[in-house]
C-alpha positions in Angstrom: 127.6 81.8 94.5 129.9 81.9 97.5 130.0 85.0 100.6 132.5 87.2 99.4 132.6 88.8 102.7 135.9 88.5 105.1 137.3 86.6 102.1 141.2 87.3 101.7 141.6 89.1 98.4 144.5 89.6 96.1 145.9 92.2 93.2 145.8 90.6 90.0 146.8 92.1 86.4 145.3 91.1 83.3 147.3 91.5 80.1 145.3 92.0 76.9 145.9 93.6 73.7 145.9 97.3 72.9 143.0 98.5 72.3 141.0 95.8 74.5 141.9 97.0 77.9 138.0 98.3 78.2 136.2 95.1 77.3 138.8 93.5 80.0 137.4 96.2 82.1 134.1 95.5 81.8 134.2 91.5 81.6 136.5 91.5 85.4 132.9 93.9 86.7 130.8 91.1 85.7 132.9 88.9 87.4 133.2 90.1 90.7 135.9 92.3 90.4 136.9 95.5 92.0 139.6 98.5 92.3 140.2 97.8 88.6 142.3 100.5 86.8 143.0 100.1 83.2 146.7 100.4 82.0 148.1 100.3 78.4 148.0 96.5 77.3 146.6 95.7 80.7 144.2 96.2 83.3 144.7 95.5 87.3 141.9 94.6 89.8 141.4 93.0 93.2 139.9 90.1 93.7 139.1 86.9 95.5 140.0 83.7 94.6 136.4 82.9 93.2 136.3 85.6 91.5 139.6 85.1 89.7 138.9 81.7 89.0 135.8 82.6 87.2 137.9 85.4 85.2 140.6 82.3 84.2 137.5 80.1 83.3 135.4 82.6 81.0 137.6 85.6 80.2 137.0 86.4 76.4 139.1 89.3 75.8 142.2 88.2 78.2 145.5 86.8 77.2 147.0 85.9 80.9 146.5 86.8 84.5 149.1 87.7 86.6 149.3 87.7 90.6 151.1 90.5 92.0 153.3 89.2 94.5 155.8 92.1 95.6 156.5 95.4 94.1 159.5 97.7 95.2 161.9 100.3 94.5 165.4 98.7 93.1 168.4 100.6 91.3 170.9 97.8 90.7 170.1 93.7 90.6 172.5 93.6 93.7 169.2 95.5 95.2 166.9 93.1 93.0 168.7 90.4 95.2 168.5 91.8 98.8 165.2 92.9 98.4 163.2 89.8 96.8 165.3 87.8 99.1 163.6 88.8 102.2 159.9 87.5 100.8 158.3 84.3 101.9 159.0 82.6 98.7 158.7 78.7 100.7 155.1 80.0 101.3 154.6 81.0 97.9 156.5 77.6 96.0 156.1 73.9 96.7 159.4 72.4 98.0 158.2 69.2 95.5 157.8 71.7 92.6 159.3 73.7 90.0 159.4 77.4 88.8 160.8 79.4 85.7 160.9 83.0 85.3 159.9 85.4 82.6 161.4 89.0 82.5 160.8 92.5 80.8 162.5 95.0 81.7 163.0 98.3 80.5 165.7 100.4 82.4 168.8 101.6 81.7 169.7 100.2 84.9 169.2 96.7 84.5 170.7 96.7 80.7 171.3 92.9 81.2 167.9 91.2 81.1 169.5 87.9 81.7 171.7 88.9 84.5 168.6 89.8 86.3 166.5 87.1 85.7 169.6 84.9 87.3 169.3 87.4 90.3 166.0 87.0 91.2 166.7 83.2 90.1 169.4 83.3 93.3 167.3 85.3 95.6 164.6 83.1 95.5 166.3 79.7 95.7 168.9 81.1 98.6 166.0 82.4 100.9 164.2 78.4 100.0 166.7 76.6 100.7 167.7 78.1 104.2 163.9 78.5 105.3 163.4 74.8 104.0 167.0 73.2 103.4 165.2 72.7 99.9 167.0 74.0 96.7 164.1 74.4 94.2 164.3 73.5 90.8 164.1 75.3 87.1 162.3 74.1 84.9 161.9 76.5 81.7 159.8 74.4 79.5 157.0 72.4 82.0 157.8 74.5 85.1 154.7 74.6 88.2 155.0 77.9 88.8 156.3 80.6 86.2 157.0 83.9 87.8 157.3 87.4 85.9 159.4 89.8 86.7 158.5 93.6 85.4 161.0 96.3 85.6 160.5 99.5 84.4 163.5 102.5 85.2 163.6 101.6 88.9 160.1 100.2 89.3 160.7 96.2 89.9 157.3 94.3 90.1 156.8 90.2 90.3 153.9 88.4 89.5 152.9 84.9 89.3 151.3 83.3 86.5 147.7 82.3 87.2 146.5 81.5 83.7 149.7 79.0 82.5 148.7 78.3 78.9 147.9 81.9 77.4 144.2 82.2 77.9 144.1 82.9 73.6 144.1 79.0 73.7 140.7 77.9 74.1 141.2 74.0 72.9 139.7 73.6 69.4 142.2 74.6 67.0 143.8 72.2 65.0 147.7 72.1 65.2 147.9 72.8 61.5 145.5 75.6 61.1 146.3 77.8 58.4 147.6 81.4 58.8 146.1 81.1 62.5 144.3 84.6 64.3 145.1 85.0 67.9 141.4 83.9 69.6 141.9 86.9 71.7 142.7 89.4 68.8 139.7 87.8 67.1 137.0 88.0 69.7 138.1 91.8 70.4 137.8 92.5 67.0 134.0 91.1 67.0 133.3 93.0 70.4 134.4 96.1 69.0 132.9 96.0 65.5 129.9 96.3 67.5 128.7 92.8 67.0 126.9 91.0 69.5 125.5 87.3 69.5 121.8 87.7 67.9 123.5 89.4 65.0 124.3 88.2 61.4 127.5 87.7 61.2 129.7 86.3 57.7 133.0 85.6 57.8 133.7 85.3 54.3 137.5 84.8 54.2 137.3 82.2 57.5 140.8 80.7 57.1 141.4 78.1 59.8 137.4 79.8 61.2 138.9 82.0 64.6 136.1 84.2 63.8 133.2 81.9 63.7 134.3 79.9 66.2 134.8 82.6 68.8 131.4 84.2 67.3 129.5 80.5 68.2 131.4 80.2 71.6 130.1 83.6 72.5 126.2 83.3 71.2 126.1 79.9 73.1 127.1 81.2 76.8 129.5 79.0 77.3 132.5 79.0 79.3 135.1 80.1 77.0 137.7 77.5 78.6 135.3 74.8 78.9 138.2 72.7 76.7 140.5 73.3 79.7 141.3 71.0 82.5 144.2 73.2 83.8 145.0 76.4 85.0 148.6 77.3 86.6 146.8 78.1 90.2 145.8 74.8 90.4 149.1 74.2 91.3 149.3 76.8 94.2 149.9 76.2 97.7 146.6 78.0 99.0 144.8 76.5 95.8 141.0 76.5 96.5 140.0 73.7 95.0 136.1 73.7 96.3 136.3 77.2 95.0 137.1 76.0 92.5 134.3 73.4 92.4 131.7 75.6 92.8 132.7 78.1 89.7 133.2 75.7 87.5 129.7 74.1 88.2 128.1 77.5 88.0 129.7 78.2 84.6 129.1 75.0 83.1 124.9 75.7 84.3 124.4 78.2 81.7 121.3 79.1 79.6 122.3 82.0 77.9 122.6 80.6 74.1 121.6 83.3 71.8 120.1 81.9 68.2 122.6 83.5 65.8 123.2 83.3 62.3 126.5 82.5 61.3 127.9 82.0 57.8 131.6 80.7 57.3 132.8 80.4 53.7 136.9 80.4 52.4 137.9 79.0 48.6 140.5 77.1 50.1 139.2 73.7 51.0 141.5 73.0 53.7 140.4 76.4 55.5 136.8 74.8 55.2 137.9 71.5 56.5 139.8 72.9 59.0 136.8 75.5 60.2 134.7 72.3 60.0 137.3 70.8 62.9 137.2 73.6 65.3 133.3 73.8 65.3 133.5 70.3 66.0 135.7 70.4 68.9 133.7 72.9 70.5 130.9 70.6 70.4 128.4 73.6 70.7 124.6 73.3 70.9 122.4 73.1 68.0 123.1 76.5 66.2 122.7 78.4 62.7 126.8 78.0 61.8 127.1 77.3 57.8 130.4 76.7 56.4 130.6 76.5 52.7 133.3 76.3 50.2 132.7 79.7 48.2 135.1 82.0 46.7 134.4 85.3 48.5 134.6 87.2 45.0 131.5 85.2 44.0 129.6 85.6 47.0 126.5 87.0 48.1 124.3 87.8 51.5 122.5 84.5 52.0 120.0 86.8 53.8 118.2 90.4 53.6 119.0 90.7 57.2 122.1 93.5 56.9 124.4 92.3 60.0 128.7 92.4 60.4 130.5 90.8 57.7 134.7 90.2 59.2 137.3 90.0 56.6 140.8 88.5 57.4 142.5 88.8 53.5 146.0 87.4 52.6 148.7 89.4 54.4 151.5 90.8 51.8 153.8 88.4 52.9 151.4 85.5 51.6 150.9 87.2 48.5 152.6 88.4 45.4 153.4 92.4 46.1 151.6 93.3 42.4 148.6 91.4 43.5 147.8 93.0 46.4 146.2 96.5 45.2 144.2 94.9 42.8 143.2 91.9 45.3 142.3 95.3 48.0 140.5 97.1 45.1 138.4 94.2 44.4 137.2 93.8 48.3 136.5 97.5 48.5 134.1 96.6 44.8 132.4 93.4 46.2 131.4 94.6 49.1 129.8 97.8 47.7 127.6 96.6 45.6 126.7 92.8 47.0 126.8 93.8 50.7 124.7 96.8 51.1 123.7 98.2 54.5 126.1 95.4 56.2 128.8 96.6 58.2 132.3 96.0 57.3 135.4 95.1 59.2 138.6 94.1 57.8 141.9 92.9 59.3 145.4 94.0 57.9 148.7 95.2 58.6 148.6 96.9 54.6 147.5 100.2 55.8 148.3 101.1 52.2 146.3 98.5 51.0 143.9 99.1 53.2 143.4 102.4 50.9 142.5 100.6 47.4 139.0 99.4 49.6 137.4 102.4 48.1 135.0 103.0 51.4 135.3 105.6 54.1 136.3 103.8 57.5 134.6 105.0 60.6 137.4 103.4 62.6 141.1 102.4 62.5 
C-alpha cells in the first residue's frame, strides 16, 4: 500500500440511500478515509487519491462520489456567476474535453433550476476561454467531466463526479432483467438484516437475482467493480494513474472468499434464467449458489441451518389490487410454519400489505 504521508488530499461526498449512510461510514474507515461526517443520504470524508480510488473500486453500499470543488455563499445566479467565475476551472477541465452539469437546488432564490445551471454553464466557459482562448464544450449525454451543482437557501456547493456510471452498476445485469432492484438498495438491505457472508441466506422470490448476486460478490471478497474498466477520474487532469495501478492490483489480490450457502429460487423461469446470467457474468469462484425453479408457496428450507431468508414480492402495481392481501397473508403463513427460527426480511412499498404478514417486525 502506498505512504499516505505529505500526500495532497481532497473532500469527497458519498451519496447513498437513507438509511445506509452508516455502512458508507464504516466502509470509507476501512478504506483509508478520514474527517468523515455523516449527512442525510450522504456521508463526506477526506481523502487521498488512493484512497478514493479504492472507495470507487469496492464501495458496496455507495451510489456515487462526488469531489467538492468550491463552496460559497450566493443570493442571486448573478452572484452564482461572479463567484464560480473566479475559480481555476482550465486547471480543473481538459481544453480537448467535455463537461455537463447536474443541478439540485432548493432555494427560493434560485426558483429557476435551469437558469442556474446556464449560469454556472457561462461562468465556467467565459473564465476557460479567456485563461485558454478555449471555449469548452457540453456534452449532456457522454460528457468527460459532469459537474454538480448543490444549492440549498443560499448555500451553493460544486462537485465533480468521480464515480461517472452510478456505482449501483456493477456489470452483470442483463439489459432485460425483470422488475430490476437497485444493487445498492439490495446490498444495504442484506447488511442491515444482519446478514453476513458465512450465513444461509434464500432468496426465494429472486426475480432478475440482485440479492444473490450481491450476496456471492460479497462472500467471495471481491472487488465489487471488478466488471468496470472506467471511472469518471480517469479522465482528470491530475489523474493518478500508478495510483491507480497499485489499488487495482491490491484489490484484485484477494483471499477473503467466505464458503456460503446460497439458495436462489423464483416460479418465473425467465427470473431463473435471468439469475442464471448475472451469476455468470460475475464469473465468481467455486461457491454453494443454487438456483432452482420453485414456486415460493411450495417451498421449504433445503437445510436445518436457520439463516436470512430476503423477500422481494410483486409490488401493487404488478398485481391485481384484490390479490394482494391474500398474496401478503399467504407469505406471513409460509413462512411461519416452513421457515422456523430463520429470520425474515421483506421488501415493499405496501405498508398495508405489509400488515396481512401476520408476524411482529422488529424493524421498519
Amino acid at each position: 500500500m502506498m505512504n499516505n504521508q505529505n500526500i495532497p488530499t481532497a473532500k469527497y461526498h458519498a451519496k447513498t440511500h437513507t438509511g445506509f449512510e452508516p455502512l458508507v461510514a464504516d466502509e470509507l474507515r476501512k478504506h483509508g478515509a478520514t474527517e468523515i461526517e455523516v449527512g442525510r443520504r450522504g456521508v463526506g470524508f477526506t481523502a487521498t487519491a488512493e484512497v478514493m480510488y479504492r472507495h470507487c473500486l469496492q464501495a458496496r453500499f455507495t451510489l456515487r462520489v462526488l469531489r467538492i470543488l468550491y463552496s460559497f455563499q450566493a443570493k442571486n445566479t448573478d452572484e452564482l456567476y461572479r463567484l464560480s467565475a473566479r475559480w481555476s476551472w482550465e486547471d480543473i477541465l481538459s481544453k480537448d474535453g467535455t463537461f455537463t452539469i447536474d443541478s439540485t437546488i432548493y432555494s427560493d432564490d434560485f426558483k429557476h433550476d435551469q437558469f442556474a445551471t446556464l449560469r454556472l454553464k457561462d461562468a465556467i466557459v467565459d473564465r476557460f476561454r479567456a485563461k485558454t482562448g478555449i471555449r469548452p464544450s457540453v456534452d449532456r449525454t457522454n460528457p468527460d467531466a459532469r459537474i454538480h451543482l448543490h444549492i440549498s437557501k443560499q448555500a451553493v456547493t460544486i462537485s465533480l463526479d468521480a464515480s461517472g456510471d452510478p456505482l449501483s452498476r456493477r456489470g452483470y445485469r442483463s439489459r432485460k432483467a425483470i422488475a430490476p432492484l437497485n444493487e445498492v438498495l439490495a446490498a444495504g438491505l442484506l447488511a442491515l438484516s444482519g446478514w453476513r457472508p458465512g450465513m444461509t441466506l434464500y432468496d426465494p422470490m429472486c426475480g432478475s437475482g440482485t440479492f444473490t448476486c450481491e450476496a456471492a460478490l460479497w462472500a467471495s471478497g471481491m472487488p465489487v467493480q471488478m466488471n468496470r474498466s472506467h471511472f469518471a477520474f480517469m479522465e482528470w487532469l491530475n489523474f493518478n494513474k500508478a495510483a491507480w495501478v497499485t489499488v487495482r492490483d491490491e484489490a484484485m489480490d484477494y483471499n477473503e472468499e467466505i464458503p456460503t450457502k446460497i439458495f436462489a429460487s423464483d416460479n418465473n423461469p425467465d427470473a431463473i434464467s435471468q439469475t442464471k446470467y448475472a451469476l455468470s457474468q460475475l464469473d465468481l469462484p467455486s461457491h454453494d449458489v443454487s438456483v432452482d425453479l420453485i414456486d415460493f408457496f411450495q417451498s421449504e428450507p433445503n437445510t436445518t441451518e436457520a439463516g436470512v431468508v430476503v423477500l422481494n414480492p410483486p409490488y401493487g402495481e404488478r398485481m391485481e389490487p384484490e390479490d394482494i392481501d391474500e398474496m401478503y397473508a399467504a407469505i406471513g403463513d409460509r413462512l411461519k410454519f416452513n421457515w422456523p427460527g430463520f429470520k425474515a426480511w421483506i421488501i415493499s412499498s405496501n405498508y398495508f400489505a405489509l400488515k396481512r404478514i401476520g408476524l411482529r417486525p422488529n424493524h421498519r
